[in-house]
C-alpha positions in Angstrom: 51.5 129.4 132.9 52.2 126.7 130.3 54.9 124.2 130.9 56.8 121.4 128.6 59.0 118.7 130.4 61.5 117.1 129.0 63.2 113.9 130.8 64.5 110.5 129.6 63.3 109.6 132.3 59.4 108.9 132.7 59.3 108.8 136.1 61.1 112.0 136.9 58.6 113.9 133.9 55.7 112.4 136.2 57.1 113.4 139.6 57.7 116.9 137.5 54.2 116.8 136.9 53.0 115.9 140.2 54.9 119.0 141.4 54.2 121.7 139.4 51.0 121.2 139.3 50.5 121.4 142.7 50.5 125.1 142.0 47.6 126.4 141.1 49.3 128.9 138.6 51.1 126.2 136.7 49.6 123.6 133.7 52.2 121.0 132.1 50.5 120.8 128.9 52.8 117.9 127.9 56.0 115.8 128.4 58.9 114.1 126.6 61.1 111.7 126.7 64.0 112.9 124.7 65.4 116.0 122.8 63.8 115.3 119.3 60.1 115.2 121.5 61.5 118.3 122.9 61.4 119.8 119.7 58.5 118.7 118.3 56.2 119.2 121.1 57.7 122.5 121.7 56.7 123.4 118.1 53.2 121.8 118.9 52.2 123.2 122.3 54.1 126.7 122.3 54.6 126.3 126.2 55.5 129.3 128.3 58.7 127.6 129.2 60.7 124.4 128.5 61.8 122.5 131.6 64.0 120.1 129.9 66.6 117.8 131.2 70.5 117.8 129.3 71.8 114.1 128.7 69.3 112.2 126.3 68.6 110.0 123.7 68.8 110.7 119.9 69.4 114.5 121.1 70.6 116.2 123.8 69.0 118.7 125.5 71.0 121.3 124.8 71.0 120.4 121.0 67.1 120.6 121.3 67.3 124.1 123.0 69.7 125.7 120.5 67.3 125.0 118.0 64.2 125.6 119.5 65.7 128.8 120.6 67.0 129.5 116.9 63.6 129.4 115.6 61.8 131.4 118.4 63.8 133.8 119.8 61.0 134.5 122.5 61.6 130.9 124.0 62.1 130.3 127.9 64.3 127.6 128.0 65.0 126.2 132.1 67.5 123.4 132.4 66.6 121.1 135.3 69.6 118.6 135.3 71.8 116.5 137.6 74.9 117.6 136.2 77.3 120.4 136.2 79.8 120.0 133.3 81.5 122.8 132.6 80.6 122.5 129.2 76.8 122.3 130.1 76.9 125.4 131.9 79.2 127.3 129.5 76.8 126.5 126.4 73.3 126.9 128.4 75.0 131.2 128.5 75.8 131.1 125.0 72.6 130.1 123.7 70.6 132.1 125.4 68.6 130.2 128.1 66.7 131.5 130.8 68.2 129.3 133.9 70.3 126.2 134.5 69.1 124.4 138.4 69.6 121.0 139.7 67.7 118.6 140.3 68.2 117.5 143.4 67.0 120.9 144.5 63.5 120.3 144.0 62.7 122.6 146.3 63.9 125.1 143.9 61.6 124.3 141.1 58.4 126.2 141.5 59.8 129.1 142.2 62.9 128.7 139.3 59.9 128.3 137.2 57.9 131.6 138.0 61.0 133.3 138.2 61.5 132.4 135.0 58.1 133.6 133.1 58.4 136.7 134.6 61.5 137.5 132.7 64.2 136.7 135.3 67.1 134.3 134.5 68.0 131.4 137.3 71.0 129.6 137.9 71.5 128.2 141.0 74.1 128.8 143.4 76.1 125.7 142.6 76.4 127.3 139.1 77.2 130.7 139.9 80.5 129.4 142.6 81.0 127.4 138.4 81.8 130.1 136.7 84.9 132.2 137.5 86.5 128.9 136.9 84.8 128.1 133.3 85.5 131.8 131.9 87.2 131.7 128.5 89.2 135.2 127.9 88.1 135.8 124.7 84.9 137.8 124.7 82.8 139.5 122.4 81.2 142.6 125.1 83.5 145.2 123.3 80.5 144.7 121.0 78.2 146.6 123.1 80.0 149.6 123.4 82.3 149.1 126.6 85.3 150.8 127.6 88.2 148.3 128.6 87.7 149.6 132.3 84.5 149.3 131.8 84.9 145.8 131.0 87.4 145.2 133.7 84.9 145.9 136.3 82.2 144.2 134.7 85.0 141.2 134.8 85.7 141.8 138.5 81.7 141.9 139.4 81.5 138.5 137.7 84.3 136.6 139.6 82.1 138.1 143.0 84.9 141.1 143.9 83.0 143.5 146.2 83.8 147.7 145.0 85.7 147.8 147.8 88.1 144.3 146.2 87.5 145.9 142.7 88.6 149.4 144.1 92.2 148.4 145.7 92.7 146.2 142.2 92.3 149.7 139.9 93.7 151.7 142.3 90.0 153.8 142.2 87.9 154.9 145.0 84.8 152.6 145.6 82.6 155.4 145.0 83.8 155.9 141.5 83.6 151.8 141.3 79.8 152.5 142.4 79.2 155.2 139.7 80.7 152.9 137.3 78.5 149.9 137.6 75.4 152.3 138.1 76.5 153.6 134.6 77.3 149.8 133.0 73.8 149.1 134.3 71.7 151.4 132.7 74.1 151.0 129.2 72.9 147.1 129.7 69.7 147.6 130.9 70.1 145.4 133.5 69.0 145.4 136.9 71.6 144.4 139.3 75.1 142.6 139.8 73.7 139.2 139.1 72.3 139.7 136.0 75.8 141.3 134.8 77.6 138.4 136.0 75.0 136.5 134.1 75.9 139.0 131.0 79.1 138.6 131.3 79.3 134.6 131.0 76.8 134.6 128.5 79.1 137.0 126.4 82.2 135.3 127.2 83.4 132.4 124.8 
């Protein structure tokens, strides 16, 4: 697989380097230094995925992202940053990136990476905890053909309730709970509870 890195700082984009490339599996077929490299080398190299850092010069990383992911909607975008603003984290949902992991995880990267190319979304656990706290009420899933209960749940499933939690809130039995989310699932096409927690903050503004 083909991997862009983005960093303002050339040291970390060489110890990125150094890293991934210790896999077998993984090339870095070039780095950058700032969000407007982002961009152009991005346009130039058509990597597999962006690894690209958030605070940099002349544009941020999540300015670069939006449009890179504006003009190809196919783009893998992986923030691998030190921060974990609110607002970082609320945007990297909205527009549409594949995973948002810390650096000082480093641990994490390799496998953040494949997880990545093979279609997954990655945020890390430090994000996750994030988000009941940086969820705006105004929402736009009634766009995708749910049900306010429907929504409800997938609300409750976002915050972390268990069917169980989510069952003494709606006064329903946890097996209609379970048929519920079996049935939001397959409406979604998603896979399991993460990924509609994931939905769910992506969808919610």
């Amino acid at each position: 697989m083909r991997i862009l890195v983005v960093d303002d700082d050339r040291l970390v984009t060489s110890s990125l380097r150094t890293i991934l490339e210790s896999d077998n599996e993984i090339e870095v077929v070039a780095t950058g230094n700032s969000g407007r490299e982002a961009v152009e080398l991005y346009e130039k190299h058509k990597p597999d995925i962006l690894l690209i850092d958030i605070r940099m010069d002349e544009m941020t990383g999540i300015d670069a992202a939006e449009k890179i992911i504006a003009d190809d909607k196919m783009a893998k975008v992986l923030f691998l940053t030190t921060f974990l603003d609110d607002e970082y984290i609320t945007k990297a949902f909205q527009i549409g990136a594949k995973g948002y992991i810390l650096k000082q995880n480093f641990e994490s990267i390799i496998p953040s990476v494949k997880a990545v190319y093979m279609g997954q979304r990655v945020f890390g656990d430090e994000i996750i905890n994030k988000m009941p706290a940086i969820a705006r009420t105004e929402s736009n899933l009634e766009n995708f053909g749910l049900s306010d209960k429907e929504i409800e749940i997938i609300k409750h499933v976002a915050e972390g309730l268990s069917n169980k939690e989510i069952s003494k809130i709606l006064y329903l039995s946890e097996g209609t709970i379970r048929n519920y989310i079996s049935a939001i699932l397959e409406k979604l096409n998603l896979r399991d509870r993460t990924q509609l927690a994931v939905f769910y903050y992506k969808n919610t503004l």
